[in-house]
VEXSE-62763 format. One record per residue: residue number from 0; residue in three letters; x, y, z of N, C-alpha, C in turn. Coordinates in steps of 0.001 Angstrom, whole numbers, plus 500000, padded with zeros to 6 digits. Layout:
<pts>
- NUM_Ala_X_Y_Z_X_Y_Z_X_Y_Z
...
</pts>
This chain:
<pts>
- 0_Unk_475205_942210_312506_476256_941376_313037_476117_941266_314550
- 1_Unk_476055_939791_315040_475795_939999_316339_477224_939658_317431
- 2_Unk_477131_940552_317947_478342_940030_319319_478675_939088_319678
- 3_Unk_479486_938637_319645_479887_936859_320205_480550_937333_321386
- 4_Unk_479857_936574_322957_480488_936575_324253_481290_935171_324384
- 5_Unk_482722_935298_324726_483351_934202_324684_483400_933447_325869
- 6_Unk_483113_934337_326827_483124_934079_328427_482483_933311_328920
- 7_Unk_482723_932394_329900_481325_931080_329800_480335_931997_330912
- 8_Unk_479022_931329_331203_478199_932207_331749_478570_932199_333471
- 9_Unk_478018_933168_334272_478576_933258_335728_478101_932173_336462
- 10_Unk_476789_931346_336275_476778_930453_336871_477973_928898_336744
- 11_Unk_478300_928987_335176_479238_927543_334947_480297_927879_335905
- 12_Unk_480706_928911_335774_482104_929849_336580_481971_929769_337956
- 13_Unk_480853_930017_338538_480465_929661_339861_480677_928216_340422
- 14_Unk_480087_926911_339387_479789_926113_339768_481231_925229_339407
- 15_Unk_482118_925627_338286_483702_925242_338195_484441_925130_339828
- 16_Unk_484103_926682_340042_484850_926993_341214_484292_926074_342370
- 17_Unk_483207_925766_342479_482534_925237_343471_483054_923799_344002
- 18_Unk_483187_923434_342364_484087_921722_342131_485201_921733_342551
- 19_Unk_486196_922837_342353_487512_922647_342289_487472_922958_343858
- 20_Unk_486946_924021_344251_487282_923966_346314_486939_922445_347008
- 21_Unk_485891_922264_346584_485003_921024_347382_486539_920089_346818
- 22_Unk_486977_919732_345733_488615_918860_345655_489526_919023_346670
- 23_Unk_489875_920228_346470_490916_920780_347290_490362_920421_348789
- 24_Unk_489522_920632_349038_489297_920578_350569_489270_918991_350825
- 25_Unk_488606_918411_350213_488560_917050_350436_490081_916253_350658
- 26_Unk_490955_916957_349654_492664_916284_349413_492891_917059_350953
- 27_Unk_492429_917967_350974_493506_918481_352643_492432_917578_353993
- 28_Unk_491736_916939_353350_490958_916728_354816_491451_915012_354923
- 29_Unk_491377_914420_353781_492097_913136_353286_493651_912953_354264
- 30_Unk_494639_913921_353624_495121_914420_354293_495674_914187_355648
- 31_Unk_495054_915398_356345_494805_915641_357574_494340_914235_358364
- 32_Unk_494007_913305_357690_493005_912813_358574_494417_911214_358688
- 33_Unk_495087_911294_357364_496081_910411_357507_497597_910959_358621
- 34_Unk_497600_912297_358592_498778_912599_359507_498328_912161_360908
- 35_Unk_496710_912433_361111_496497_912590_362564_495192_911065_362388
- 36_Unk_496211_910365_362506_494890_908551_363013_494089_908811_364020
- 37_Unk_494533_909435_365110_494035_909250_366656_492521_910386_366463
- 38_Unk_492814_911100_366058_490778_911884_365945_490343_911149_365101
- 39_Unk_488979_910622_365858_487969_910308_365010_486732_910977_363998
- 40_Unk_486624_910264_363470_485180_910811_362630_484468_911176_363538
- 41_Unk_483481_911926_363326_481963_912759_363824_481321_911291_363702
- 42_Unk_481258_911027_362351_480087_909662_362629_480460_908655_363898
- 43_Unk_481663_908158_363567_481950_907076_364268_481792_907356_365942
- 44_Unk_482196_908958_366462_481513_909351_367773_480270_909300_368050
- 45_Unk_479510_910018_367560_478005_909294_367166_477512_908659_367727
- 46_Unk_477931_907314_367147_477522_905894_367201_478221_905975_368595
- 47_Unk_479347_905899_369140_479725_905117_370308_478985_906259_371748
- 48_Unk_478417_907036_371237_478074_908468_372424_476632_907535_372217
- 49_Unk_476076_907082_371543_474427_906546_371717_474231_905110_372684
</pts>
């Protein structure tokens, strides 16, 4: 009789978690970026610093 592991493996678990921060961070940076209009993007400095 063989053992059944129900647990998914550490990498899916890793890579769940990986999805769900990269969300979360994105909704707070979304966010952030609507409370405060006046800072710009990195890109868009960039371009006007060249």
């Amino acid at each position: 009789m063989k053992n059944y592991n129900s647990k998914p493996a550490p990498s899916k678990l890793v890579a769940q978690f990986d999805n769900q921060l990269i969300k979360i961070l994105m909704e707070d940076l979304k966010a952030f970026h609507d409370k405060n209009p006046t800072i710009r993007k990195a890109g868009i400095q960039q371009k006007q610093a060249a």
